[in-house]
N, C-alpha and C positions, 0 to 999 in steps of 0.2 A: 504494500500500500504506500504510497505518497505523500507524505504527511504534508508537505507544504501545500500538497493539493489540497489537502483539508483542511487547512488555515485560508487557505484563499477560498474555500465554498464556504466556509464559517464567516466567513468577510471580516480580518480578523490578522492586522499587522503582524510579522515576528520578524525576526533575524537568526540567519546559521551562526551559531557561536563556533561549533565546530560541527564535520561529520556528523551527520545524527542527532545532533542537539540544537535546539530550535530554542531561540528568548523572546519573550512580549510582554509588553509591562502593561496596568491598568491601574484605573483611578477608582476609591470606594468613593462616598457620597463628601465625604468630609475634603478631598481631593490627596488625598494621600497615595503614591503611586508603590505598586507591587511589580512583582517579578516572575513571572510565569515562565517556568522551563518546560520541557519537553523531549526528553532522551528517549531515541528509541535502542532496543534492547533486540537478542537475538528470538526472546519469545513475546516479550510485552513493552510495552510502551508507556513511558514514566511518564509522568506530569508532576510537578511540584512548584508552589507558590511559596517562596523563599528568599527574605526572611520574614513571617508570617506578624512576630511581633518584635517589637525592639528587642535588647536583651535584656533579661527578666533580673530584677532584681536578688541579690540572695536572701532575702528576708518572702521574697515571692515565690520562689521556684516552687516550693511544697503546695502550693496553695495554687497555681497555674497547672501545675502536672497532674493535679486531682482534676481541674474544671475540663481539662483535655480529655482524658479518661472517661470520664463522664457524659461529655459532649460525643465520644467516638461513639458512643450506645446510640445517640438518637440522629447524626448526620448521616446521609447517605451517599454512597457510590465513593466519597472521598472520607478521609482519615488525618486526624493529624500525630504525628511524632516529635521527639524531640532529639537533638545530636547532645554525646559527651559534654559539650560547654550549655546545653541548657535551651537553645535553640531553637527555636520554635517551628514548622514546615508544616502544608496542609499538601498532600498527598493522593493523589490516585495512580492506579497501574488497568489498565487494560490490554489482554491477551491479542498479542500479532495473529493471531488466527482467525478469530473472528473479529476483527478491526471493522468496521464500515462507518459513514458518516456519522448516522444517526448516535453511536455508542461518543465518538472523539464528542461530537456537538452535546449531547447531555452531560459529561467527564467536563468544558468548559463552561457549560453553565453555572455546574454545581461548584465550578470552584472559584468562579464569579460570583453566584448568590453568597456563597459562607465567607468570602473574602470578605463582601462589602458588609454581609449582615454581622461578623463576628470577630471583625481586626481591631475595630474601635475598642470594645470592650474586653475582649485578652489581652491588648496591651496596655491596659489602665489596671488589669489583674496582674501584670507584667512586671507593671512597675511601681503600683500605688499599692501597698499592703494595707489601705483602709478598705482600697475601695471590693466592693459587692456585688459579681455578677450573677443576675436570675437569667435562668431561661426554660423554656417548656419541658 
């Protein structure tokens, strides 16, 4: 499959970083700009929006790595993790085999809606130990 074809029927800017890997940034509502990657692999196909939050404070990390966890129960199609320094990434993979439009087009929405719907607020969990996120 073609991935830059499917960046361009998504209508939907990126740049080759290198072989394989594809970058495109976007703005949530507040205009804060992200980082949207795209590695493809010998069986699946990475996507990751990175870095999701600023870096978490150390009085934070405990209290962001639980709301992550928690949040992984109720998002769908994407996930998020965290790297050794604490790092925050919102994540999906979809299998090279059955790749088709309609799969890449729903993987960029969902990590367009929980970008814009959930960056503001992890990274005030991130870095503000008062503050308090709810969510469904």
């Amino acid at each position: 499959m073609d991935i830059p074809a499917l960046f361009d029927r998504y209508e939907w800017g990126f740049e080759t970083v290198e072989a394989g890997i594809w970058r495109s940034t976007f703005a949530d509502e507040q205009d804060e700009e992200f980082d949207l990657y795209v590695a493809d692999g010998e069986e699946w196909l990475h996507f990751a929006v990175t870095p999701f939050t600023p870096a978490p404070a150390p009085e934070c990390r405990e209290k962001l790595t639980s709301l992550l966890l928690s949040l992984n129960q109720s998002i769908r199609l994407v996930r998020f993790a965290t790297d050794s320094d604490g790092d925050v990434s919102l994540l999906a993979d979809l299998p090279r085999a059955d790749l088709s439009f309609t799969l890449f087009a729903a993987t960029m929405d969902a990590l367009i809606h929980y970008t814009r719907e959930l960056a503001a607020p992890l990274g005030r969990t991130a870095t503000d130990p008062r503050f308090e996120m709810s969510f469904p």
